[in-house]
N, C-alpha and C positions, 0 to 999 in steps of 0.2 A: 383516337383513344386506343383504337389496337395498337398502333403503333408505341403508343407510350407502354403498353402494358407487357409489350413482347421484345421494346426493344429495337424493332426491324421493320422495313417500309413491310405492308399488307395489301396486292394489289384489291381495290374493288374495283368490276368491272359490271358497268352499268349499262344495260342496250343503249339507251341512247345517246348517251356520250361518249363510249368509247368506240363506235363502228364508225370509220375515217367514211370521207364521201367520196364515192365509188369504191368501195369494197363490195364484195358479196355479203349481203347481210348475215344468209341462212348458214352460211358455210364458216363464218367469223364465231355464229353465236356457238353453231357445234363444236369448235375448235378449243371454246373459252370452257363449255360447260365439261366436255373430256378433261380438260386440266386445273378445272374447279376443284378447292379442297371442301366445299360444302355450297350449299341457293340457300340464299337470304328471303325468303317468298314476303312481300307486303299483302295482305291480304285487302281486297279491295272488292266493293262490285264488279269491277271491271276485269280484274285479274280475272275471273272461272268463265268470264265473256269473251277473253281474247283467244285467239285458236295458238296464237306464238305463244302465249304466257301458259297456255296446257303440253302445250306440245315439248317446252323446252321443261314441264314439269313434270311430264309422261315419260323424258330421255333421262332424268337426272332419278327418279325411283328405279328404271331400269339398271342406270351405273351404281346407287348405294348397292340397288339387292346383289347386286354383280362384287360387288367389295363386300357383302355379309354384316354390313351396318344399316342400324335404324336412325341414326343420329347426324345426319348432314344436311338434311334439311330443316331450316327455323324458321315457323313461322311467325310473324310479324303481323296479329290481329289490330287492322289501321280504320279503317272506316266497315260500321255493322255490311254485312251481306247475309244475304237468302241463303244460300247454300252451306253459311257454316251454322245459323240460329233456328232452320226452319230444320227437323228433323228427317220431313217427309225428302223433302230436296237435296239434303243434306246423304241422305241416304241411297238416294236415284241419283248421283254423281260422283264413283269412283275416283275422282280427282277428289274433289272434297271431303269424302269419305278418310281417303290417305292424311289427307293436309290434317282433318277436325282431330284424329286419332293421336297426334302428337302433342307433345306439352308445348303450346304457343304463350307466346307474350302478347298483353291487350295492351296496345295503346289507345284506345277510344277514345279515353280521356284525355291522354297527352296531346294527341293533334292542336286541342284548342291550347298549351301550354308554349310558351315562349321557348325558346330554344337556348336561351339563358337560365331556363328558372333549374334550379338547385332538382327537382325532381327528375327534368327531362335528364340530365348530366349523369345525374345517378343509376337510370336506365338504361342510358346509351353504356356506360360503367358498366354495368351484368352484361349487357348484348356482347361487346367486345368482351369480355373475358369466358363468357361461353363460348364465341368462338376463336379464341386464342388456346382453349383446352381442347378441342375440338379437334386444332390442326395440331398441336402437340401429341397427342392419341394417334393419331394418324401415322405421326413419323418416329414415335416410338413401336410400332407397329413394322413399321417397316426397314428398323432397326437403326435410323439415322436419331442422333443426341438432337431433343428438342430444344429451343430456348438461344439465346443470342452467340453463343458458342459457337455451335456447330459450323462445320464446313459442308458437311457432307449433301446439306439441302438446302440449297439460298433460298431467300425468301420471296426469289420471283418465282421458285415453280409453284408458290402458294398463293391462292386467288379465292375469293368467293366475288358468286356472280348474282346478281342483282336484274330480276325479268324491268324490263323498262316501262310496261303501262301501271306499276305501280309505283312510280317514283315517287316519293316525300321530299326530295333534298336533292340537290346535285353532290356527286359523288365525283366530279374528276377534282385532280390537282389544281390549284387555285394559291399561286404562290401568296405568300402574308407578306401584305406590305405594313412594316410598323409607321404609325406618321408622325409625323414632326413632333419632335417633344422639346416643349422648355421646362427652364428647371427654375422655381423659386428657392432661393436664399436665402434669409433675413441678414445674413453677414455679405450680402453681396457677392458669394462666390458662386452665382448660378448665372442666369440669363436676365432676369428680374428677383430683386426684391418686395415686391408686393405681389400677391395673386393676381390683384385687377392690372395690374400694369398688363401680366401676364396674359388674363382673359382679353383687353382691347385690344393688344399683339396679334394674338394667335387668328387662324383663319380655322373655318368650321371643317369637324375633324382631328383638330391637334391633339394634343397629349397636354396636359401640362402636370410633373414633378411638383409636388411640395416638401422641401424639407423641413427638419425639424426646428418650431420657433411658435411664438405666440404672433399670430396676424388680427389684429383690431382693423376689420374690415368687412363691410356687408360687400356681400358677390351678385351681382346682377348677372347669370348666364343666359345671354341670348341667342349663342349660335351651338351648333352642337360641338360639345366637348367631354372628355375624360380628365377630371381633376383628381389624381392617387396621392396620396399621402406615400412619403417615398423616405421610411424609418416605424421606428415604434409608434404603436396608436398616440398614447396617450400627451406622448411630444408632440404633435402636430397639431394646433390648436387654432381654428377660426372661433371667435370671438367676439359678441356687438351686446352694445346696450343703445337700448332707443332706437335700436331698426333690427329690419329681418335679418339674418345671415346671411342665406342662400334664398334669392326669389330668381326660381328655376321660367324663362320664359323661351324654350329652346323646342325643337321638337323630338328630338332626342339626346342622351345627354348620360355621365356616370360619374358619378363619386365614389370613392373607395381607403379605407385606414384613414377618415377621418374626424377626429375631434369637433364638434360644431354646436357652440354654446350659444345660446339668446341669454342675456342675461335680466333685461327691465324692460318693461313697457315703458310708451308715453303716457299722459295720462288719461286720453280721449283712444286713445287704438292700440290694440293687440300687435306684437311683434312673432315673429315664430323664428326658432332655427333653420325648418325647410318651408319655404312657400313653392306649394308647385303649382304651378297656373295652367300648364297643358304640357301634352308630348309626354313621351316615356323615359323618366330618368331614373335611369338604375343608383340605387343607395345600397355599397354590400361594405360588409366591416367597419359600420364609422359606433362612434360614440358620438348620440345627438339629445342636447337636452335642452330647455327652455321655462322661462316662469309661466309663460303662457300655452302654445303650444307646441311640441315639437317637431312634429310635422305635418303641416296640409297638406293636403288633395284637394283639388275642385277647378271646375269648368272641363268636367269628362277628359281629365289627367288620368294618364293609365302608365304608374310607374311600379319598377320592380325593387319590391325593400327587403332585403334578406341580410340575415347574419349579422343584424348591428342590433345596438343595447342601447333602449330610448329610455330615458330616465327625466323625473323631477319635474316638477311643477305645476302646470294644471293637467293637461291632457295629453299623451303621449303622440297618439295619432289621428287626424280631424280628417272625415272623408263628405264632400259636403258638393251642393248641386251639381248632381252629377258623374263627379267622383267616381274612379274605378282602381283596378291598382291589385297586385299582389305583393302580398304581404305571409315572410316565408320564414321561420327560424330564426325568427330575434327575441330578445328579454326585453320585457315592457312592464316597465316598475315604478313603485314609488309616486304616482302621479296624484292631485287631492280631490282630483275629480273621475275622471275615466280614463286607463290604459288605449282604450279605442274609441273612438265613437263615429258611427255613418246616421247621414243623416240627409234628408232633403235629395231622392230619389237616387242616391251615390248605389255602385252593386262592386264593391270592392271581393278579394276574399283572402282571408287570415287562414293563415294554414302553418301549422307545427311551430307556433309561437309558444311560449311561455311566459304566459300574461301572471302577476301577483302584484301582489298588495298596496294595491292601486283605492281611494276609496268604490269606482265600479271597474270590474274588469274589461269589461265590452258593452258600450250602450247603442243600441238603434232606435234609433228615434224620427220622426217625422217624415215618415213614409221611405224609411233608407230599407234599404235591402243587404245583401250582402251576404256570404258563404264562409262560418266557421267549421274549419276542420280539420280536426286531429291536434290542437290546441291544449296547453294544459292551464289551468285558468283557476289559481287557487289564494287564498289566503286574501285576498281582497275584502270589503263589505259585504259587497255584493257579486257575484262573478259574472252573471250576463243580464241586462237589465234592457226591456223592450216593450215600449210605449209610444204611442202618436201616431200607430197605424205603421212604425217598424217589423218589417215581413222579414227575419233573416231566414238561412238554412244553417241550422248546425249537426254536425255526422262526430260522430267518432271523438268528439272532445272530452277530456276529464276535466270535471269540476268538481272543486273538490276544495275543504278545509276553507271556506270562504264564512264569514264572522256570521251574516246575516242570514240571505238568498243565495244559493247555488243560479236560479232561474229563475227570472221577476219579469211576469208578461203584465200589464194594466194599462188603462188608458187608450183601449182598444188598440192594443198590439196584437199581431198576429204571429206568425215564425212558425216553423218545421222542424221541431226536433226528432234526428233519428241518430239510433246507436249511438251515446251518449253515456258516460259512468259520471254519475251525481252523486255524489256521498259527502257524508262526515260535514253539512252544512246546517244552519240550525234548520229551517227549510227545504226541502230538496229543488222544487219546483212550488211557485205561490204565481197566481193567476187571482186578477182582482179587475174591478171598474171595468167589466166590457172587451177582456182581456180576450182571447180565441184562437190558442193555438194548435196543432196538431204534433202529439205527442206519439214513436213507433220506435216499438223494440231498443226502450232505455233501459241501464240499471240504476236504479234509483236506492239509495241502502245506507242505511247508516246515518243516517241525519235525524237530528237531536229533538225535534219537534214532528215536523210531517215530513214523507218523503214526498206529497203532494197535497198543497192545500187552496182551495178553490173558494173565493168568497167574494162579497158584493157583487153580485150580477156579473162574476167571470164563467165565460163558458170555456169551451175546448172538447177537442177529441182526442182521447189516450186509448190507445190502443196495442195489444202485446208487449206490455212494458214488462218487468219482473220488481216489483216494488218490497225489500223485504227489509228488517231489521231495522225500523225507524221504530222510535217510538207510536207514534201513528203512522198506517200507511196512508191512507188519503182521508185528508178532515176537508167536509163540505159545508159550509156556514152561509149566511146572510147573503142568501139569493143565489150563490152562487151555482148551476147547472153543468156540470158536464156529463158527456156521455163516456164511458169508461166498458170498452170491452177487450175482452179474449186477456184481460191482466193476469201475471200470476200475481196477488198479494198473502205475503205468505210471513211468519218470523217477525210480524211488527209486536213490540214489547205490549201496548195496551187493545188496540182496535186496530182490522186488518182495512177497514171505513165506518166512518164517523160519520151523519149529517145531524147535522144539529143546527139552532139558531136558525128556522127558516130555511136551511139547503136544499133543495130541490134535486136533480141529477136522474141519469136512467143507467144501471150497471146491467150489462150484459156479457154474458158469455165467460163470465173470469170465473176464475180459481180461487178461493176466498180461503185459508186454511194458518194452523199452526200459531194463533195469536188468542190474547185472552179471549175477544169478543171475535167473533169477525164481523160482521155488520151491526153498528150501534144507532136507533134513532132516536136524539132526542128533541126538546125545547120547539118542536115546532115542522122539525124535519120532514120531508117529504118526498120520498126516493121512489124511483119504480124499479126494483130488482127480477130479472128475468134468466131463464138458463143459466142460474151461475152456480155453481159448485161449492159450497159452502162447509168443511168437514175440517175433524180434528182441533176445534177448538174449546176452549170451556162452555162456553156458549155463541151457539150458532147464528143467530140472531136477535139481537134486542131493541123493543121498542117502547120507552118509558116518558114521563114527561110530557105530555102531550106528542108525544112522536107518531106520525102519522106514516106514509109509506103503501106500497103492493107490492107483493110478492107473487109472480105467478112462475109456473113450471121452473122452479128452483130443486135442486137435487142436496137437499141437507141432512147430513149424516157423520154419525160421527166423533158430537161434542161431547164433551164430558156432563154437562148441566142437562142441555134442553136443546132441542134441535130450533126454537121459537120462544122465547121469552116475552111478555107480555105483562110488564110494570108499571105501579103508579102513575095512571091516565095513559099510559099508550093507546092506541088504537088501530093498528094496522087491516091491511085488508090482505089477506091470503086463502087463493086461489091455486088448486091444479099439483102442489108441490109436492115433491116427495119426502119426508122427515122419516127417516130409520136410520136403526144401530147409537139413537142419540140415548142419553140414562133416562129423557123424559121426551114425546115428539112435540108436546107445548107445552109451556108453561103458565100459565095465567093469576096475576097475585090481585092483591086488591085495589079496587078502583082500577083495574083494566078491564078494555072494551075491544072491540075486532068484532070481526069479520070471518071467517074461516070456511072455507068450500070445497068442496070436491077434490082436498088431498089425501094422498096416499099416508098414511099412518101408522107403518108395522114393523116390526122386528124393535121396538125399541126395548131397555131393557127392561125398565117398570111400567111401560105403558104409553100410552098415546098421550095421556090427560092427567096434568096438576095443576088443577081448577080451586081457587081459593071460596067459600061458599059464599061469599057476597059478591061474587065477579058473574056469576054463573048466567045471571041474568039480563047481564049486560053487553055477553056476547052471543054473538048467531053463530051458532053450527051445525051446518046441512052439506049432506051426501058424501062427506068424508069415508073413507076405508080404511077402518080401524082392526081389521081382523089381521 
């Protein structure tokens, strides 16, 4: 990658492969790190454990500060360690101290990443161009013309040096052997005209060319091979009705620019464009579509699909017992069922996809798991849909302009959502039937109904979300319990929470401000509100309709109406809280009932109490502090 980017071979010298046997070791590494132009440090446990990997880390501070630069050491954060995460340690070791204080790169993540996938590539990509600037600074510093030009500084006095107990990767020269390639035809001017002639040829390992031409042929790959499309995508076309295209049975394996249509089923069995049965076969640039599905996974197939556009007919991508697989940068469109679906214990994960208008964008279903992230997942029915004891994780996805459900957990789905932008859905998040997900620091905004609505006996834990500018922020109906704390809901057009219809629910610790009502209970409701903050709205709390509810140690101030409303048969129970700065601290109309104890009651502007006079007797009020 340096080399592409500068133009110029870049030595890396690595302790343990480039010290010849019978050299002086000590005397080699001194020799390399004097005419080092920067240390590439891996940061490891190991590294602050080895006395060579300090020592040669203690010689190269001494030659930057000797040169008046802070900049030639990069470190390379690879596996967690004590001395860079623990502060006390971190602190009582001068070496770590030096290393923690510079801007390092975290790979933590990448180690478990393929060394093909489009992320690691992109990383390696900054690393060499950081240090490709690194040593251009250097030699414009020392007055020699940087960059492929020059004479004045070949590119062998340039070297970074690499401590060997943190190795990742071998770093010596490893000539590239290209392997045998045939070339398909359909005019016969190649090796083979047909692909399969091609694949029962070739010995595991080959290459095989496809040029441009329509092939009516299902591909059975059983040994390992690279099949590239060798011209424009949409020239290159495999083709089957009434069988698979491609049934991948190899253990590793790549396709690449190519066209790959399923066109009909039989009428008893499903056909697909890709079947993958096992082993890792890379899928990058094709155009793949099918009536059925376009591409399986399953039997713990773990393939890498990036950069292609799966279109048309039921399902774009099927991840099923088993199943694993990254999935990276493709358009996944137009399917009548679901853009994705994992299912039956598969832990696949979809990453910077742009899933649309699929009838679901993503469904996990019967007990599938799987890692969505950073996904944009829009204009569908539904944008992510999880039921049957489907557990996914999804981070950092937009969902968004989807007809129905942004988020549909039911049917005892479970999932983890965090950091997450929901909007502009008619729903934000809907949680039903036994539904129980865990909800952390989403934006939820803009959706045309709830930005959360929780009903038939759905639970869930939401936690630090920011829920604002729905029409409702959270509606809680027909059984439905969750627990809802530390939220901001703020900016929702009618109610900032709703339960009604039976809802049940415990809110704590949130923010409740800026909407007509902020907490409304009707038709049967039943919430326990604690420590939550409740200001700035017309009315702070209302409890009408038979609405039932508690309130203890709530801080409500603020409304424009009434810090506590209390209408036509409400009944709450309020206990401990503080109501001031509201125009009234309760309000109580006809045929309402409560409860009311031991709250704070002052500074409001007309008073603590507008008590209708046939109400008066039908609620208790003791040890209040109305002064």
């Amino acid at each position: 990658e340096i080399r592409v980017q500068t133009g110029e071979e870049f030595p890396i010298f690595q302790d343990r492969n480039d010290i010849a046997w019978g050299q002086n070791w000590r005397q080699r590494i001194e020799e390399t790190l004097d005419a080092a132009t920067l240390l590439l440090t891996i940061i490891t446990p190991s590294f602050f454990r080895s006395p060579a990997c300090r020592e040669e880390l203690e010689r190269f501070l001494a030659r930057e500060q000797k040169l008046g630069r802070q900049d030639l050491i990069l470190p390379v954060y690879y596996v967690s360690t004590p001395e860079f995460d623990d502060p006390e340690r971190r602190d009582a070791d001068p070496l770590a101290a030096a290393v923690a204080s510079r801007q390092f790169a975290d790979w933590r993540e990448l180690r478990f990443e393929s060394f093909t996938s489009s992320t690691v590539r992109q990383t390696l990509a900054q690393l060499a161009g950081r240090m490709r600037d690194i040593s251009w600074q250097q030699e414009l510093e020392s007055g020699n013309e940087p960059g492929p030009i020059r004479q004045k500084h070949p590119a062998s006095h340039r070297l970074a040096h690499i401590p060997a107990v943190s190795k990742i990767a071998p770093t010596s020269t490893i000539p590239k052997i290209e392997p045998p390639t045939h070339v398909v035809d359909p005019y016969e001017r190649g090796d083979f005209a047909t692909i399969t002639a091609a694949i029962d040829a070739a010995r595991p390992g080959d290459r095989i060319l496809v040029r441009p031409g329509l092939y009516r042929e299902g591909l059975v790959i059983n040994k390992p091979l690279e099949i590239i499309g060798d011209g424009p995508l949409a020239d290159i076309e495999v083709r089957t009705r009434k069988t698979t295209t491609i049934l991948f049975q190899a253990n590793i394996g790549r396709l690449a620019n190519l066209t790959l249509c399923q066109e009909r089923s039989t009428e008893h069995h499903e056909h697909h464009a890709v079947d993958i049965t096992q082993g890792r076969l890379e899928i990058e640039g094709c155009d793949v579509s099918s009536l059925d599905a376009s591409i399986v996974i399953r039997g713990g197939a773990d393939p890498r699909i990036f950069n292609n556009r799966i279109h048309g007919g039921k399902v774009g991508i099927v991840v099923i017992d088993g199943g694993r697989g990254m999935v990276e940068d493709n358009d996944i469109t137009a399917h009548t069922h679901s853009g994705v679906i994992i299912g039956s214990n598969s832990n696949p994960t979809i990453r910077r996809n742009q899933i649309h208008d699929n009838e679901r964008g993503v469904a996990v279903i019967d007990n599938g798991f799987g890692a969505l992230e950073d996904n944009d997942i829009s204009t569908n029915t539904d944008g992510v849909a999880i039921a049957s004891g489907g557990n996914p994780t999804l981070r950092r996805n937009q969902i968004h302009h989807n007809k129905y459900i942004g988020v549909g957990i039911d049917e005892n789905g479970i999932g983890t959502l965090e950091d997450n932008d929901i909007s502009t859905n008619m729903f934000g998040v809907k949680i039903t039937s036994g539904g129980n997900p865990t909800l952390r620091r989403n934006q939820i905004h803009h959706n045309k109904e709830a930005g959360l609505a929780v009903s038939e006996d759905g639970l869930g834990t939401v936690e630090d979300n920011d829920i604002s500018a729905n029409t409702v922020g959270v509606d809680i109906t027909f059984g439905g319990n969750p627990t809802l704390r530390r939220n901001q809901a703020h900016d929702n057009n009618l109610v900032g929470v709703t339960v009604r219809e039976d809802g049940l629910g415990t809110l704590e610790d949130n923010e409740i401000s800026t909407s007509s009502t902020g907490v409304a209970i009707t038709s049967g409701g039943n919430p326990t509100l604690r420590r939550n903050k409740i200001h700035d709205n017309n009315l702070g709390v209302g409890a009408a309709e038979n609405g039932l509810g508690t309130l203890e140690d709530n801080d409500v101030s603020s409304n424009t109406l009434a810090g506590v409303g209390i209408l036509d048969g409400g009944n709450p129970t309020i206990r401990r809280n503080r109501l001031s700065r509201n125009e009234y601290g309760v309000t109580i109309g006809e045929g309402a009932r409560g409860v009311i104890e031991d709250n704070n009651l002052v500074d409001n502007v007309r008073g603590p109490w507008n008590i209708a006079a046939n109400s008066k007797a039908n609620v208790i009020r003791a040890r209040n502090n109305v002064k």
